[in-house]
C-alpha positions as CSV (number, residue, x, y, z in Angstrom):
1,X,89.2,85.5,103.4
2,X,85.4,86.3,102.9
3,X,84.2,84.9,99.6
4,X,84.1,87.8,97.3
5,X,86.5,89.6,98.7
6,X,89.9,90.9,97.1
7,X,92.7,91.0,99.4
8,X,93.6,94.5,101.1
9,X,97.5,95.4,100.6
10,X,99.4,96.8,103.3
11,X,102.7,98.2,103.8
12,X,104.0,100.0,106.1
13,X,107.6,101.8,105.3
14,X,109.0,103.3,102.2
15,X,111.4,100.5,102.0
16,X,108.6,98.0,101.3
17,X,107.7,99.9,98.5
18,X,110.6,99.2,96.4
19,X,111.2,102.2,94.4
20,X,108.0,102.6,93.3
21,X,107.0,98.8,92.8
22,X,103.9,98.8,94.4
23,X,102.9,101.8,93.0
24,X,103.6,99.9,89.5
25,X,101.7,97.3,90.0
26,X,98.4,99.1,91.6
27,X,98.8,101.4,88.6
28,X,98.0,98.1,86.3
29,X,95.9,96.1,88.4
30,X,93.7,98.9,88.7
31,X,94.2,100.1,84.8
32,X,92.5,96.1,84.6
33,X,89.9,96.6,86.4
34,X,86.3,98.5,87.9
35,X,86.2,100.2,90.9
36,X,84.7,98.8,94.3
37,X,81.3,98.5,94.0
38,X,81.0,101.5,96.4
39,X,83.1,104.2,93.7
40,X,81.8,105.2,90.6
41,X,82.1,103.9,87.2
42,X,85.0,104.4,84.9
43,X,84.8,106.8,82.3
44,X,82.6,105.3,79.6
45,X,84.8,105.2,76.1
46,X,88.2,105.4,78.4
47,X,90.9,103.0,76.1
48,X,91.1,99.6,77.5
49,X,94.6,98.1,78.6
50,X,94.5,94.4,77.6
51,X,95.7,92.1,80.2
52,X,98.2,89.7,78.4
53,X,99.5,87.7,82.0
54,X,96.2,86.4,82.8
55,X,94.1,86.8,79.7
56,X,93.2,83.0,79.5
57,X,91.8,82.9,82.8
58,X,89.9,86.2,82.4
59,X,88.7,86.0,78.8
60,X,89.7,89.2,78.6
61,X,92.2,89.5,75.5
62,X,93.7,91.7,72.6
63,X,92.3,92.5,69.8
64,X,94.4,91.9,66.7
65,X,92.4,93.8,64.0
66,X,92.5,96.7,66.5
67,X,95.4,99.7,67.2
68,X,98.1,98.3,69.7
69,X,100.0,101.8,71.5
70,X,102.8,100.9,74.0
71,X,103.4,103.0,76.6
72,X,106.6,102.4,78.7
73,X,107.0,103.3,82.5
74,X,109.5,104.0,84.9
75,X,108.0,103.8,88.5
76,X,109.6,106.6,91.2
77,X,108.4,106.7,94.8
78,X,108.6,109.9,96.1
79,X,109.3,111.7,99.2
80,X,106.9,113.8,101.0
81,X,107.8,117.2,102.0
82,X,106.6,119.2,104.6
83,X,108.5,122.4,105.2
84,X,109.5,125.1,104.3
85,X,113.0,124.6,104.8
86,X,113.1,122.2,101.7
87,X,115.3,124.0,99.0
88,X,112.7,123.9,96.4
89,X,110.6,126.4,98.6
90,X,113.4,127.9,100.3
91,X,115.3,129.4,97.1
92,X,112.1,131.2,95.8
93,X,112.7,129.3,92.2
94,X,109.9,127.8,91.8
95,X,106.9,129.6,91.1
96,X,103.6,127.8,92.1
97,X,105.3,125.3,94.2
98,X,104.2,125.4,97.9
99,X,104.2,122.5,101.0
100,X,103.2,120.0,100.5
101,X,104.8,118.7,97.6
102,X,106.3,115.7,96.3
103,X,110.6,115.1,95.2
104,X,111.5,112.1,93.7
105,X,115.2,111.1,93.4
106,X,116.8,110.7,90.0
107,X,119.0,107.8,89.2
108,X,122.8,109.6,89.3
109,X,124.3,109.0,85.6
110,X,127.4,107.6,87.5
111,X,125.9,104.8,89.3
112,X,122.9,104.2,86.8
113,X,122.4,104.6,82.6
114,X,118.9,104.5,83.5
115,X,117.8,108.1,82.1
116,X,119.8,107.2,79.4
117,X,118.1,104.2,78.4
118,X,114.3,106.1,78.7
119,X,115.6,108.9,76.5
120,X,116.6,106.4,73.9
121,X,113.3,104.8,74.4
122,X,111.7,107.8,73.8
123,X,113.7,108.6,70.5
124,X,111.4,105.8,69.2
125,X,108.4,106.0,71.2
126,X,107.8,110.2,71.7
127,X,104.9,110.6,73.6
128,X,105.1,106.9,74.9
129,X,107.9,107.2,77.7
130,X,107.7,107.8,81.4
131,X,108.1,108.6,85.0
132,X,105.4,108.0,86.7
133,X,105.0,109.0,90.4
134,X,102.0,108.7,92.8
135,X,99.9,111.6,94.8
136,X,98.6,110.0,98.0
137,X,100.4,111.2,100.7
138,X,99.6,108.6,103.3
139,X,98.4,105.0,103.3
140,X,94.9,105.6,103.8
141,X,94.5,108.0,100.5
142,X,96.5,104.8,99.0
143,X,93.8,102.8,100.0
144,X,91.6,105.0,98.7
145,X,92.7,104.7,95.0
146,X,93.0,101.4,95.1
147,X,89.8,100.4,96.0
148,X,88.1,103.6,93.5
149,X,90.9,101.4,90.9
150,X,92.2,105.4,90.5
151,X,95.9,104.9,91.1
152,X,96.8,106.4,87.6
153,X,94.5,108.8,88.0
154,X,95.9,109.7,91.2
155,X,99.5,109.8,89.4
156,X,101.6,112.4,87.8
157,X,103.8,111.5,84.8
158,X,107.0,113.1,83.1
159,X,108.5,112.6,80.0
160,X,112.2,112.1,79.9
161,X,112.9,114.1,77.1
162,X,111.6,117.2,79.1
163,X,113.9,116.8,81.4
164,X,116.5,116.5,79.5
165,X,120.1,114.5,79.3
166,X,121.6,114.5,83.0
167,X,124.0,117.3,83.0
168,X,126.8,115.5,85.3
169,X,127.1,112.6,87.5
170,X,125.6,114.5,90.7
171,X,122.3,113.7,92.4
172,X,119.1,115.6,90.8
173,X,115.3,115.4,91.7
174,X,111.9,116.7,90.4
175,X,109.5,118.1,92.7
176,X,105.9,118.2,92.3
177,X,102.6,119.0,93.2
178,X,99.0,117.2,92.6
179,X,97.1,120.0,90.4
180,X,100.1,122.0,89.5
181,X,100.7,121.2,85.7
182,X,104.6,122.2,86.3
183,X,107.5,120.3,88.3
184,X,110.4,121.3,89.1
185,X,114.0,119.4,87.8
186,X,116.5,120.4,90.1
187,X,119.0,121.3,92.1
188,X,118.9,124.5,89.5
189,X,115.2,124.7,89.4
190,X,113.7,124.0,85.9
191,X,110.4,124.2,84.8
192,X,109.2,120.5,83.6
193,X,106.0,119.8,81.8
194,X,103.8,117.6,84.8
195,X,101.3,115.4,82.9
196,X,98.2,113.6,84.5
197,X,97.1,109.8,83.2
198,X,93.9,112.2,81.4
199,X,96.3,113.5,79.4
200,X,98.1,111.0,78.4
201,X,94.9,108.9,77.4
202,X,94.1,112.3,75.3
203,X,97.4,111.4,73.8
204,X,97.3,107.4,72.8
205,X,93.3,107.6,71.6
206,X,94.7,110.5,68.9
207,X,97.9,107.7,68.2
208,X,95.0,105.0,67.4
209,X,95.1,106.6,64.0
210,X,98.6,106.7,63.4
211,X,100.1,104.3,60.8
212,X,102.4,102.5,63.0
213,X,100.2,101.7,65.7
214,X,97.4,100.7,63.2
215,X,97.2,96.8,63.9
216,X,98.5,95.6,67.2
217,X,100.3,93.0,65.3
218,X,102.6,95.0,63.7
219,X,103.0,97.6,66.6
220,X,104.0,94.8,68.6
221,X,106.2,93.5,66.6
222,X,108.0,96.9,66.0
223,X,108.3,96.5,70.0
224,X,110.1,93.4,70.6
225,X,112.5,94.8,68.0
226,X,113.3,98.2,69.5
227,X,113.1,97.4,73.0
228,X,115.6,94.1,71.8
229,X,117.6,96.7,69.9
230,X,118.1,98.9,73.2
231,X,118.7,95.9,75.8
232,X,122.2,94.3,77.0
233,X,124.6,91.9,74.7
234,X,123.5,89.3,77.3
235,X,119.5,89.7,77.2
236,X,119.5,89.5,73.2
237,X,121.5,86.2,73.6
238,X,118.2,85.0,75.9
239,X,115.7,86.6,73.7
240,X,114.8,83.0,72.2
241,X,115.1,81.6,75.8
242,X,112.1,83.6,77.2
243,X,110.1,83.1,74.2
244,X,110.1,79.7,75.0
245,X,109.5,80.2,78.3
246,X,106.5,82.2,77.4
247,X,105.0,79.8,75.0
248,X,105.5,77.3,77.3
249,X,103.5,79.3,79.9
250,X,100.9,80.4,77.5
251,X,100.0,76.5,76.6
252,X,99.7,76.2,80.4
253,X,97.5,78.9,80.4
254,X,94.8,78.6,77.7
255,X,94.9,74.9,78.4
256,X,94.3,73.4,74.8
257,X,91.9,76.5,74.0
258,X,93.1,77.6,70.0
259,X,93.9,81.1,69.4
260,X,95.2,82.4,65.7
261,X,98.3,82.4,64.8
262,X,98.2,86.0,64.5
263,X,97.0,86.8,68.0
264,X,99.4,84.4,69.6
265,X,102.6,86.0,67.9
266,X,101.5,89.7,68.9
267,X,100.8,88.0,72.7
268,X,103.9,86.7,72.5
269,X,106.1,89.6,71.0
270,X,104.2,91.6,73.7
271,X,105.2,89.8,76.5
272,X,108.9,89.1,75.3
273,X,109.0,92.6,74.8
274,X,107.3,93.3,78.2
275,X,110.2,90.7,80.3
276,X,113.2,92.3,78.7
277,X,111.8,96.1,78.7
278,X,111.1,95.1,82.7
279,X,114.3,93.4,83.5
280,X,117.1,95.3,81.1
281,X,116.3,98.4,81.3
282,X,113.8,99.1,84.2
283,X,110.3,99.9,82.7
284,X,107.2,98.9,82.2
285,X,105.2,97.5,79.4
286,X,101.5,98.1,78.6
287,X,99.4,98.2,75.7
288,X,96.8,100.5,75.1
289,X,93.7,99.5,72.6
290,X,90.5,101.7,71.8
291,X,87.3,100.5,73.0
């Protein structure tokens, strides 16, 4: 590889993407970093996202007399559709909707408590909770994001609590459209409040001033306790095993290099909170701090 260069990702079928995973993880690596130098800047003032799994090589670190906001995702890939023959478009139900469009697949109640899970999340976090679903329709406008770091940008997000408890155990889906502040939760069409990553940054920088989220310390804190509260009999018993395991790696990391007591138990609440969130109930962790 050409010194200076990052790697290109490829992949080439919808099965590589693992429900979304890909699209996860471009959505932080490029919420931690600038654009190519051949795309434009970032928005000057746009909240910063600290980045807690490498932040001993990078420098780059939180700030523990600063606001801490989580915000918790769960990562859909979507299905492409082309034609009018798609029910969406074919039953006239839903207004503004035309090909192409977007449907991503729900996690049925019966095989999944998934939903479930994200709208007890929310309970505690409103405004804080999830899906979040990608625009690019081929790999080259993929590419494209990437390398301008605008995958979140390029991104729509839904809050489970708009759509709503799961009715039954059948299959359901919510189609949507880039620029169309409206998706669709179906198979009976209903009108779902489609949010882009501008407005949910609108949202966190007016939480900054919000009593809970005041000192990341606290906030994160208050994070390893609900997510804890929400995870499997089986992942409390091994919340004490993978705070070890993260101290452990965090010594590796800084490599001697002191940090306060303070700013090591947020890091670490963070990132226990982060591993269970990721692996008990399906969803990302991040933390959002003003500039």
């Amino acid at each position: 590889m050409a010194a200076g260069k990052e790697p290109r990702i490829n992949f080439s079928t919808k099965a590589e993407l693992n429900e979304g995973g890909l699209h996860g993880v471009l959505i932080w690596v490029c919420l931690h970093r600038k654009p190519y130098p051949s795309s434009s800047a970032a928005p000057v003032g746009a909240p910063v996202f600290p980045n807690l799994i490498q932040e001993g090589h990078s420098g780059f670190d939180i700030r523990i007399n600063f606001p801490g906001v989580p915000l918790f995702f769960q990562y859909k890939l979507p299905e492409l559709m082309k034609r009018g023959t798609a029910f969406e478009i074919a039953s006239g139900h839903c207004p503004g909707l035309s090909i192409p469009f977007f449907r991503i697949a729900m996690m049925r109640r019966d095989v999944s408590r998934q939903h479930e899970l994200l709208l007890r999340l929310e309970a505690r976090y409103p405004s804080n909770v999830f899906y979040a679903a990608p625009c690019t329709a081929n790999i080259s406008d993929f590419d494209r994001s990437y390398n301008g770091a605008t995958v979140a940008r390029q991104s729509i997000f839904v809050s489970p609590g708009d759509i709503g408890p799961l009715p039954d155990d059948k299959a359901y889906s919510l189609a949507y459209k880039p620029g169309l502040a409206t998706g669709y939760f179906c198979s009976k069409p209903k009108p779902t409040k489609v949010q882009t990553f501008d407005d949910l940054a609108a949202l966190f920088k007016e939480q900054f001033a919000e009593k809970r989220f005041a000192e990341v310390g606290e906030a994160a804190r208050e994070m390893r306790e609900n997510v804890l509260e929400l995870a499997s009999p089986s992942m409390r018993q091994a919340e004490q095993l993978i705070a070890e395991r993260v101290g452990a790696r965090r010594i590796q990391i800084l490599d001697g290099a002191a940090r306060p007591p303070e700013e090591e138990r947020a890091v670490t609440d963070i990132l226990v909170a982060r591993e269970i969130a990721r692996v008990d109930l399906g969803v990302d962790l991040l933390v959002a701090q003003p500039r």
